[in-house]
C-alpha positions in Angstrom: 122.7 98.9 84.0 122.2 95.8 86.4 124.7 96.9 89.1 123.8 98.3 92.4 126.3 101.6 92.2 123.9 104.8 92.7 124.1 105.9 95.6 120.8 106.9 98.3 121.5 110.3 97.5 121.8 109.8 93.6 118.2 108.1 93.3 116.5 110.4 96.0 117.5 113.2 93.5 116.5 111.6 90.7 113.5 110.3 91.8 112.1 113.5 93.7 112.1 112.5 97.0 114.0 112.2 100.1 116.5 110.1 101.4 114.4 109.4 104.3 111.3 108.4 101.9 113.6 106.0 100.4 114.8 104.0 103.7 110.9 104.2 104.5 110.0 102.8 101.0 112.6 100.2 101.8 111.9 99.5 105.8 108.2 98.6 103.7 109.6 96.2 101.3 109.1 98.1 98.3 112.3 98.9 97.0 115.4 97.0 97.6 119.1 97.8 97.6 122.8 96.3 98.7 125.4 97.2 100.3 128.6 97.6 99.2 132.1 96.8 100.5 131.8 100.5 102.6 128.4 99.2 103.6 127.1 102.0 102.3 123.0 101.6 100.3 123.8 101.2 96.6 120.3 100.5 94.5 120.6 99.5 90.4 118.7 102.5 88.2 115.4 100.1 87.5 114.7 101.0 91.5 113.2 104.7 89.9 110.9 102.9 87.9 109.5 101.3 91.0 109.5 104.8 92.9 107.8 105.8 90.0 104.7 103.7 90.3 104.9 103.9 93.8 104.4 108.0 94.1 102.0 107.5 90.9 99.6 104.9 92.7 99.9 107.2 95.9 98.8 110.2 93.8 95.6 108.6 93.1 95.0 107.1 96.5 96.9 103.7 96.2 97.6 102.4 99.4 101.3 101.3 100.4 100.2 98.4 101.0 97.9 97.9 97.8 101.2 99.0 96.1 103.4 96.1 97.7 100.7 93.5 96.7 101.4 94.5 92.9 105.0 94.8 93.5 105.0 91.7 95.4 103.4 89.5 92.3 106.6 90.2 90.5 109.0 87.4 90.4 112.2 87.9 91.8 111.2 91.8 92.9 112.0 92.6 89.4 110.3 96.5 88.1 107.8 96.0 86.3 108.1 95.5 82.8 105.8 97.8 80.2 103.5 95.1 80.0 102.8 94.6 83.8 102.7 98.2 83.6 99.9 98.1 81.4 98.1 95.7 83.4 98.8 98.3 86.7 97.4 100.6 84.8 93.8 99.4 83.4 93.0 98.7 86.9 94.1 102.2 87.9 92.0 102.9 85.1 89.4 102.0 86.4 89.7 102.8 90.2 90.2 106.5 88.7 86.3 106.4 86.5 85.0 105.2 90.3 86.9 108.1 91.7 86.3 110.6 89.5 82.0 109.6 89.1 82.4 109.6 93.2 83.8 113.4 93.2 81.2 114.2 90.5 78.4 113.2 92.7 80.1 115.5 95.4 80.6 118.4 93.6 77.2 118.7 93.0 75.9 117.8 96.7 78.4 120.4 97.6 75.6 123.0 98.7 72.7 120.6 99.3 72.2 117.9 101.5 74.4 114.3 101.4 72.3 112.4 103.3 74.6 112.0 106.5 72.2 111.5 108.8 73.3 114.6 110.5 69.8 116.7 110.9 71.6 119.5 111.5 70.8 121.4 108.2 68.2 123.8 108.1 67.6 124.4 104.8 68.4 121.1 102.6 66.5 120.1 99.4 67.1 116.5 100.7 66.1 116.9 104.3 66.6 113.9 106.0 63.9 114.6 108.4 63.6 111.7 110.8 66.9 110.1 109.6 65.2 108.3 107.0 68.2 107.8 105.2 69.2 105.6 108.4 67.5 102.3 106.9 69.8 103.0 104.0 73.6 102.7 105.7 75.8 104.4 107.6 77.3 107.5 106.1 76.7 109.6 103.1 74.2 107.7 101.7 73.2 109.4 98.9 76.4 110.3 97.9 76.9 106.3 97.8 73.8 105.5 95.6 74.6 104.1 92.4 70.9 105.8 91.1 72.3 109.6 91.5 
């Protein structure tokens, strides 16, 4: 189906969001749709596919505008074919491993000490006494470390 006929409603409904996410998406350049001779928003059926990766890249932390950069190396704003997807993918892949080894680390800090620099826990098996961990970074330093 290459014609612009669904209407605003049609795709919010089918896509799982709401109208007003879909002028947003829009107002943002990542979606695109015409107007018709009522001057109402008509949008061809390949725009859920682009909502698609859009609230999927989201879900994972994917920034809007991260998500425009990808969209944007698409000639002609086309959706992505199943090959760019799999090329979205592997480096969602791998942003996901650094995600996940990242929430790993915190789950097990969770009850001891992060090494924020805070000096406000009593009883830390990592006391940062003297904000050691200063000469380190900023932050949560130990969470950071690629050692732990």
């Amino acid at each position: 189906m290459s014609e612009a006929n669904l209407s605003v409603g049609v795709i919010a409904k089918r896509a799982g969001v709401n109208v007003s996410t879909l002028h947003f998406y829009e107002e943002k350049g990542l979606i695109r749709s015409w107007r018709n001779a009522g001057n109402q928003r008509r949008f061809k059926a390949d725009v859920l596919r682009r909502i698609a990766l859009i609230k999927a890249g989201q879900k994972i932390g994917v920034s809007l505008g991260e998500i425009k950069a990808i969209l944007a190396k698409l000639p002609n704003e086309r959706t992505p074919t199943t090959k760019d997807w799999e090329n979205i993918a592997t480096a969602w892949r791998d942003r996901l491993t650094q995600q996940i080894n990242y929430i790993e680390k915190l789950k097990s800090s969770l009850t001891a000490c992060i090494g924020c620099g805070c000096l406000s826990l009593e009883r830390c098996h990592l006391y940062n006494q003297d904000d050691c961990l200063n000469q380190e970074g900023d932050g949560a330093v130990i969470l950071e470390r690629n050692d732990v």
